[in-house]
VOMI-317873 format. One record per residue (C-alpha): x, y, z. Coordinates in steps of 0.2 Angstrom, whole numbers, plus 5000, padded with zeros to 4 digits. Example, Ala and Ser with C-alpha at 12.3 -4.5 7.8 and 13.67 -1.06 7.14 Angstrom:
BEGIN
506249785039 506849955036 
This chain:
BEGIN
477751264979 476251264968 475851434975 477451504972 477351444954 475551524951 476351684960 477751674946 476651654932 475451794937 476851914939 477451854920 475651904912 475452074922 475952234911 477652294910 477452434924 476652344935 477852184934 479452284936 478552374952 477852184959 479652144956 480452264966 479352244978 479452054980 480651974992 480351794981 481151884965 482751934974 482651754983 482651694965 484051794957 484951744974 484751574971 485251564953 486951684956 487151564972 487151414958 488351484946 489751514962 489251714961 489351724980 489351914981 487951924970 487151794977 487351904995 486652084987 485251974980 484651884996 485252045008 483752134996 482651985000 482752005019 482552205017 480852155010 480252015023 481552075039 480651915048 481151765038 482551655047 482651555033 483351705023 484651715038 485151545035 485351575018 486451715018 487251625032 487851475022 488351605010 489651675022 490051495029 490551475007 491551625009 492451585026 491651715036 491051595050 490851775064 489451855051 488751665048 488651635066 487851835070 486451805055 486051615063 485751695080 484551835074 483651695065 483551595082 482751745088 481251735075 481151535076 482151485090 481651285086 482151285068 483151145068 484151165053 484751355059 485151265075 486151115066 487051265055 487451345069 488251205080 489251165065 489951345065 490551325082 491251145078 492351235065 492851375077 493251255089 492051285100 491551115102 490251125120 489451235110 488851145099 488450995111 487251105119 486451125102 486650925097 486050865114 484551005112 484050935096 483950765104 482850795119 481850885105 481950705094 482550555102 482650495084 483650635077 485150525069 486050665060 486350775077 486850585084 488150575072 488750755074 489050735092 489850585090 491050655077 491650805090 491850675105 492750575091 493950705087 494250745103 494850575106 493450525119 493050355111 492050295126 491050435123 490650435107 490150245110 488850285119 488050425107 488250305092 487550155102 485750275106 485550275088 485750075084 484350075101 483050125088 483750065072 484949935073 485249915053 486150105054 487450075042 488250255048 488150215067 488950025065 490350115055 490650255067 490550125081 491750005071 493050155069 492950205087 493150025094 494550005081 495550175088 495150085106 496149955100 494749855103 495049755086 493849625090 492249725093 492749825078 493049695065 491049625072 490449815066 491149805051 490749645045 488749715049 489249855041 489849765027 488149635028 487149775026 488149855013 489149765004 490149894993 490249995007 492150065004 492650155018 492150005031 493049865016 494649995019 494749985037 494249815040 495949795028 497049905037 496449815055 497249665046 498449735042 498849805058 498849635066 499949555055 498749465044 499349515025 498349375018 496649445026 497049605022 497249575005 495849505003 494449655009 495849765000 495249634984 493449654988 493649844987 494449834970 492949734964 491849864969 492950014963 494249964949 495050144952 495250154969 497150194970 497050154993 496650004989 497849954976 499450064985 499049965002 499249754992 500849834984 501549915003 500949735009 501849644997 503549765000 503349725017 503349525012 504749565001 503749504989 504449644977 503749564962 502049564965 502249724974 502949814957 501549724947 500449834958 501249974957 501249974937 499449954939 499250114948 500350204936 499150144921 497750244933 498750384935 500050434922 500450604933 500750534947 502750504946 502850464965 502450274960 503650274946 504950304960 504350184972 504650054956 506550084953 506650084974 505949924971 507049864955 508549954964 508449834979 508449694970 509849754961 508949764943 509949914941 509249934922 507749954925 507850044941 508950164928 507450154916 506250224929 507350354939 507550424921 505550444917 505550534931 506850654928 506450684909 504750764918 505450834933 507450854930 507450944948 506850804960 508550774966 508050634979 507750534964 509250604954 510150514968 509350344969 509950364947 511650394956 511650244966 510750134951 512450174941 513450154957 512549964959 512849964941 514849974942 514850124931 515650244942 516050374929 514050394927 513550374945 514850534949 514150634936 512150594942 512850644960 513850824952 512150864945 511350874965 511051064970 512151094984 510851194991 509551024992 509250895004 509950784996 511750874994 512550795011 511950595006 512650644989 514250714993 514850555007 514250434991 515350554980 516750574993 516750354993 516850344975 518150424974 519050344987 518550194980 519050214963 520750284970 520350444961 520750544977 521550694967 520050704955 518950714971 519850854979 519650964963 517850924963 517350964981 518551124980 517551184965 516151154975 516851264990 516951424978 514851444979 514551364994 515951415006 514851415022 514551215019 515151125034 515050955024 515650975009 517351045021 517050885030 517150755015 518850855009 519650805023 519050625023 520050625005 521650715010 521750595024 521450445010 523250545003 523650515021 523750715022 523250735040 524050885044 522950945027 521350855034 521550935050 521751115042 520351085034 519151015050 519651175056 518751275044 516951175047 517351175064 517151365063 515451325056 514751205066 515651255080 515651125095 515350995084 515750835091 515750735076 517050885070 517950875085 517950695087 518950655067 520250795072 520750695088 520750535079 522050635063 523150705079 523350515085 523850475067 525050595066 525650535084 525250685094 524250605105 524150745119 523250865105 522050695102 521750665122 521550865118 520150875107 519350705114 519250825131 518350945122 517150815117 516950765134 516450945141 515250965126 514450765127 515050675143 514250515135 515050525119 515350335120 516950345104 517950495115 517550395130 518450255124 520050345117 520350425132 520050265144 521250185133 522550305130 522650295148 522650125150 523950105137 525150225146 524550135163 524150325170 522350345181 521850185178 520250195188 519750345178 520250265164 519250095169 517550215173 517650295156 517750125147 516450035155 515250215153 515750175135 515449975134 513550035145 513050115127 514050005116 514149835121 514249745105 515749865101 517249755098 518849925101 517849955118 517949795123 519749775116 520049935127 519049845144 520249695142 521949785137 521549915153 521349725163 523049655153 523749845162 522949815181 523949625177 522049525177 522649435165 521049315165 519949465164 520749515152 520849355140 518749335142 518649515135 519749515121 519249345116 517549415116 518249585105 519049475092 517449375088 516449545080 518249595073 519049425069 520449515056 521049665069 522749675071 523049765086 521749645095 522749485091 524249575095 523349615113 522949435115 524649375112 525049475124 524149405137 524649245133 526249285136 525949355154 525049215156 526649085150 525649005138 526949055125 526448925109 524349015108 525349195110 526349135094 525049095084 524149265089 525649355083 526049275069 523749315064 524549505069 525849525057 524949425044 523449575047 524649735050 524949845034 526349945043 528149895041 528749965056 527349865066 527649695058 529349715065 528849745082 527749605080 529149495076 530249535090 528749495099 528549325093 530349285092 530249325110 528849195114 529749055105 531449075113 530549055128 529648895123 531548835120 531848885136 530448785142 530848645131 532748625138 532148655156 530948465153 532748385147 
């Protein structure tokens, strides 16, 4: 160095001419300028400066590897790699060309490559820990953690306090699932280096992993202590608290990271999520609408504002938030079914069908928006209407089950049940497992006592995916109450009326059985539960007869024991 100062300054006190031709003629002036342009980010300049260098000294690998690192800067790893491997000619044992080099063909994914190099730096150094650690890193990311093991455990052979080899260790025994081992690095680790972040962040998420909130909390806390700012640490106590439902202490969190980072509007969402399930919907409101004031686009959280209003009771606001979604986003088919329910709710049924036809004239291709019509003209108790207008997103989607499926069930309202057993067919042919068309059909059959083992295989292929499901099991013990197991019959329906205790048509089918069972007082009182539940006046009349029947013959009965 002192000879390249003393070089400079003799150079500075030569005369003019000569200068200018000592500096054209010196490849340590155009290293210089290289070096200088290569410090203000002028990488081009930087290039023609050190290219002008190597013109004058054509032997110097060091050069190469400048110029290389250059185009590594720039992205250009095929003319970094050519210049590494002409300096490896001049100085094949330059280690830091070769390390350059080996990183070149990690990045290109050429990762035996540069093992060969790695490995060919430590038979050259058995204490090499930097080529340790890069072959450790390439086993690593290629997911051979009992490899990598071996490689970091070379290096803790002749220093044991390496904090980089415990931690690399720690993290492979860790993603080995070996969470004792890797908890034991850490804490060395941690020993040695105390405000060693990235092993105070693991060692929290391994606690976390396995369940322990407390423990994790507290290496989460010995990492704020160490690093006030650090936003990881504070975001994972406020997930841990959400997952305690500790939603308290999880918002206090969140606020804080919020007062680190005013920009970041992500956290002032996850704070309404947070007042919104615990239905402070004011100052969920209050949040959603921070957002929006900086972002009136984000319609994901235009809608959680909706359903703020929604929780609120204020329907009128929560249908105007929900008209303001872009039809075009995401968020347009969760809007639409909460908007298509509001209005149901509400009873404004006419309303809503203004509003979603408006909605058609831009967006006539929108199967879902055709899809929540219908569910409001067959609120009106226009199914003919619905159905027209399954049609038309049936011709969008078409082969939709889902489509298919709702215009069976409107056919069966209207009564034509062979266009329902129709559409339910064509369900079938399209999803054979389709457990809700499974049923119908078993059923329908069952209830017109037609192909009764057909009808008894499509049930139970329904109950197989839907046990809990109280109308198949009502449609297992009515097919049994048709094939006259009465018994059978009874321990399925009893079990279908205890997940849907206030079904009419189940107590009706009970009473039923009761009867062919001559235990006429229980299928009285199974009745009289039916007519209490049925809305139809037709049916409560049929249920009547029904029960009238029953008594008359418990008189029977009655006058028979005198």
């Amino acid at each position: 160095m002192r000879r390249f100062i003393l070089f400079l300054l003799m150079i500075a006190f030569l005369p003019l001419p000569i200068r200018a031709e000592a500096e054209a003629s010196s490849p340590i002036i155009f290293f210089m300028k290289g070096y200088h342009s290569e410090l203000r980010g002028k990488y081009e300049e930087a290039i023609d400066n050190y290219r002008s260098a190597l013109r004058l000294d054509q032997n110097s690998a060091e050069l190469r590897g400048n110029l290389a690192m250059l185009f590594v800067k720039k992205g250009d790893m095929d003319e970094a790699e050519r210049l590494l491997k002409e300096a490896l000619l001049i100085d094949k044992e330059n280690r830091n060309i070769l390390v350059l080099l080996a990183g070149i063909y990690s990045a290109k994914g050429e990762n035996e490559k540069a093992k060969q190099i790695y490995e060919a730096c430590i038979a050259a150094n058995k204490e090499d820990t930097e080529a340790y650690i890069y072959l450790g890193s390439l086993y690593m990311a290629e997911k051979k953690y009992d490899q990598a093991v071996k490689v970091y455990e070379k290096i803790i052979v002749y220093d044991e306090e390496n904090v980089m080899a415990l931690y690399y260790l720690a993290r492979m025994h860790a993603e080995m699932k070996d969470y004792s081992k890797a908890k034991d690095y850490y804490e060395r680790v941690i020993d040695l280096k105390p405000g060693f972040e990235p092993a105070l962040l693991d060692m929290g998420t391994l606690w976390e992993i396995q369940g322990n909130f407390d423990k994790a909390i507290e290496y989460y806390q010995k990492l704020i202590a160490v690093d006030p700012e650090n936003k990881k640490a504070r975001s994972r106590i406020a997930t841990i608290f959400v997952k305690k439902k500790d939603y308290n202490r999880a918002i206090h969190e969140f606020e804080k990271l919020s007062d680190m980072d005013r920009e970041d509007l992500s956290v002032r969402v996850k704070i309404g999520l947070l007042h919104l399930e615990e239905e402070r919907y004011e100052e969920a409101i209050r949040e959603f609408n921070i957002v929006l004031a900086s972002n009136p686009r984000a319609d994901s959280v235009r809608f959680y504002l909706a359903l703020a209003w929604k929780g609120k009771g204020d329907t009128e606001k929560a249908i105007t938030e929900f008209l303001k979604i872009d039809p075009k986003s995401e968020e347009f088919a969760n809007a639409l079914r909460s908007l298509t329910f509001l209005y149901i709710k509400s009873g404004s049924l006419d309303e809503g069908i203004e509003r979603l036809e408006r909605f058609l004239e831009g967006n006539g291709k929108n199967a879902d928006i055709y899809i929540m019509l219908s569910m409001l003209y067959e609120e009106k108790q226009d199914y003919k209407k619905a159905i027209a207008i399954l049609e038309k997103a049936q011709e969008i989607r078409p082969g939709n089950t889902d489509v298919l499926y709702q215009i069976g069930t409107l056919y069966e309202r209207l009564g034509e049940t062979d266009k329902a057993l129709e559409q339910m067919e064509q369900v079938l042919e399209i999803d054979p497992d389709h457990a809700n068309a499974l049923n119908f059909v078993g059923y329908t059959w069952a209830d017109r006592g037609v192909r009764l083992a057909e009808a008894e295989e499509k049930i139970k292929k329904a109950l197989k995916q839907k046990p809990d499901d109280g109308y198949i099991r009502d449609s297992i013990g009515w097919l049994y109450y048709k094939k006259g197991q009465y018994q059978l019959a009874l321990t399925e329906l009893l079990q279908a009326i205890q997940v849907l205790p206030d079904d009419p048509t189940i107590t009706e089918h009970i009473g039923d059985v009761y009867v062919a069972l001559a235990e006429y007082s229980k299928a009285v009182d199974f009745f009289q539960k039916s007519i209490a539940l049925e809305k139809k006046q037709e049916k409560k009349k049929q249920l009547e007869e029904k029960k009238r029947q029953a008594e008359q013959k418990i008189k029977g009965l009655q006058e028979k024991a005198k």
